[in-house]
C-alpha positions in Angstrom: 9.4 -17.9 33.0 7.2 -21.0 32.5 9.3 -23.7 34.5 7.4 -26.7 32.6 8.5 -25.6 29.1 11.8 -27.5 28.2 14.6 -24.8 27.2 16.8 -27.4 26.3 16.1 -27.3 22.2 16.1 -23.4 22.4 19.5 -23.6 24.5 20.9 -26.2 21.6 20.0 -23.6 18.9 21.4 -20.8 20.5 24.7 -22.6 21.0 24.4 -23.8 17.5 24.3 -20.8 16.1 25.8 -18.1 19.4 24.4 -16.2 21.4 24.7 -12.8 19.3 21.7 -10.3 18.2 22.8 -10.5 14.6 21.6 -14.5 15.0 17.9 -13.7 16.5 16.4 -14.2 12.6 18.3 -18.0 12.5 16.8 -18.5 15.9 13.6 -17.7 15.4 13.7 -19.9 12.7 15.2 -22.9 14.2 13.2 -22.9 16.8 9.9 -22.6 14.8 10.9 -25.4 12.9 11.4 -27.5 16.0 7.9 -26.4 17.3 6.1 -25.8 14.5 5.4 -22.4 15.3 7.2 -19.7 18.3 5.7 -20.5 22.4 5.3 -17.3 24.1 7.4 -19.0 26.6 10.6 -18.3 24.3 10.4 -14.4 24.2 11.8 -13.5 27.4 14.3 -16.3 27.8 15.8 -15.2 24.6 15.6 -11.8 25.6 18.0 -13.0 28.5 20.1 -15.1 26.7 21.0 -12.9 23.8 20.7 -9.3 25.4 17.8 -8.5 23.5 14.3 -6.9 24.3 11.2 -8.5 24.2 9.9 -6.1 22.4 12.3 -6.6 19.7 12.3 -10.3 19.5 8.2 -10.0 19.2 8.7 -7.2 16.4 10.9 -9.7 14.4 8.7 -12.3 15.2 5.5 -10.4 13.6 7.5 -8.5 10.9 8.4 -11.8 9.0 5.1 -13.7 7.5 6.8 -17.0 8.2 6.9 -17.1 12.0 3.8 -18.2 13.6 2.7 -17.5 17.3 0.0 -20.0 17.3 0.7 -24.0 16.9 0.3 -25.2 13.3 -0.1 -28.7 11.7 2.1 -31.6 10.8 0.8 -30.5 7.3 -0.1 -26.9 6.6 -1.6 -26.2 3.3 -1.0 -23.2 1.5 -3.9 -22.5 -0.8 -2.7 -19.9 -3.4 -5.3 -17.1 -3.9 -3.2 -15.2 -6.7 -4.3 -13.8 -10.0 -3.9 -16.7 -11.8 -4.8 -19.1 -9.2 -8.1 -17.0 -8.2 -9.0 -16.8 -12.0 -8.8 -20.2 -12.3 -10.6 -21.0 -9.7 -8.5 -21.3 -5.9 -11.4 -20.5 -3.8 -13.7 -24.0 -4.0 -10.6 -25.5 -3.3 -9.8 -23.6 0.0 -13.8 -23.8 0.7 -13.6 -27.5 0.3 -10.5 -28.0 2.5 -11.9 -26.0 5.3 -15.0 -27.4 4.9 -13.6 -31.1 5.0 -11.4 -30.0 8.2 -14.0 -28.2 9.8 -12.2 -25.1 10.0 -12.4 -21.0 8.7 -10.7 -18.0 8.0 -10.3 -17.5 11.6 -9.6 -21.4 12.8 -7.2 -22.0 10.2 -5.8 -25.3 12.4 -7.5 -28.4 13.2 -7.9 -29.7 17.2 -5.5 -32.5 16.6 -2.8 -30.3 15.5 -2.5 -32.3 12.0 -3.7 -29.6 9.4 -3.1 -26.0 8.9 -5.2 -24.5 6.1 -4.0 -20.6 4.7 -4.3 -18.9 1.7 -1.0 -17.0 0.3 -1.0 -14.0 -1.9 1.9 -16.1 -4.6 3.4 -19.4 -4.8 5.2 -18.3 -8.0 3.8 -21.3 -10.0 1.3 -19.2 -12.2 1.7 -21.5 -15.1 0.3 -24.0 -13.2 -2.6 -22.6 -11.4 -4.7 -23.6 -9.1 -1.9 -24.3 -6.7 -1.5 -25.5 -3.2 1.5 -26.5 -1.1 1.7 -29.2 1.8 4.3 -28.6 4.0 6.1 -26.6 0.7 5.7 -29.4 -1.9 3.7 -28.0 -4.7 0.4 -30.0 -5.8 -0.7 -28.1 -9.7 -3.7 -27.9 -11.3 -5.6 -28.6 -8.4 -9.4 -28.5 -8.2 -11.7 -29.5 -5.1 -12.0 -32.7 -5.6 -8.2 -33.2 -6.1 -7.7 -31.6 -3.0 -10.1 -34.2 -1.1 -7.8 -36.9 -2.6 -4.7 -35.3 -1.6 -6.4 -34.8 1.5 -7.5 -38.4 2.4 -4.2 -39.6 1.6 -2.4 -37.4 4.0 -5.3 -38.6 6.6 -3.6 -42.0 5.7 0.1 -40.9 6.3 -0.9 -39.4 10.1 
């Protein structure tokens, strides 16, 4: 085990919420919100703690969509890329995010560690397509230059 990393959070979630297999989902969670997304360093001292494999923590871990294993942004965008939002036009705005952040399909977080930029299959907000989210907030009707807006103003709030 990594002695740098500081176990103390983890050990304050797991008391929290006890030390039982049945709790592993919970603490996953907790622990991702803490970090903003699940260290490697986690897996085997939960695997000790709660009586678990590693194996099976890691197999929750990449079941769920929600947990990350890489670090994500104080703001992570969710660009919707549904039906409704394609149709009316989701892509320019993801291309124009990216773009503005300097990041890809395959470097979906900035350096710094303050933007995340993903596309979602639904945001179950058809009626007001083209969506996005910020850190789960929903932003409507959206178009690229919007998004630059919302995006200089968040460059503001860092």
């Amino acid at each position: 085990m990594n002695k740098t990393f500081d176990y103390k959070v983890v050990d304050e979630i797991i008391d929290e919420l006890g030390n039982r297999q049945s709790a592993v989902i919970a603490i996953l969670q907790n622990i991702q919100e803490h970090y903003r997304y699940l260290p490697k360093e986690v897996f085997p001292y939960l695997s000790k703690k709660l009586g678990i494999s590693q194996a099976k923590i890691y197999s929750v871990a990449t079941f769920y969509e929600n947990f990350s294993l890489r670090p994500k942004g104080k703001y992570v965008i969710k660009v919707c890329d549904g039906t409704a939002c394609h149709v009316r036009k989701s892509i320019p705005i993801l291309e124009k995010l990216r773009k503005e952040l300097g990041l890809s399909e395959m470097k979906t977080t900035t350096d710094d560690l303050h933007f995340t930029v993903e596309t979602v299959s639904c945001l179950g907000a058809c009626g007001l397509a083209p969506v996005l989210t910020v850190n789960d907030k929903v932003y409507p009707a959206m178009t690229p230059d919007k998004a630059t807006g919302l995006l200089n103003g968040l460059k503001e709030d860092k």
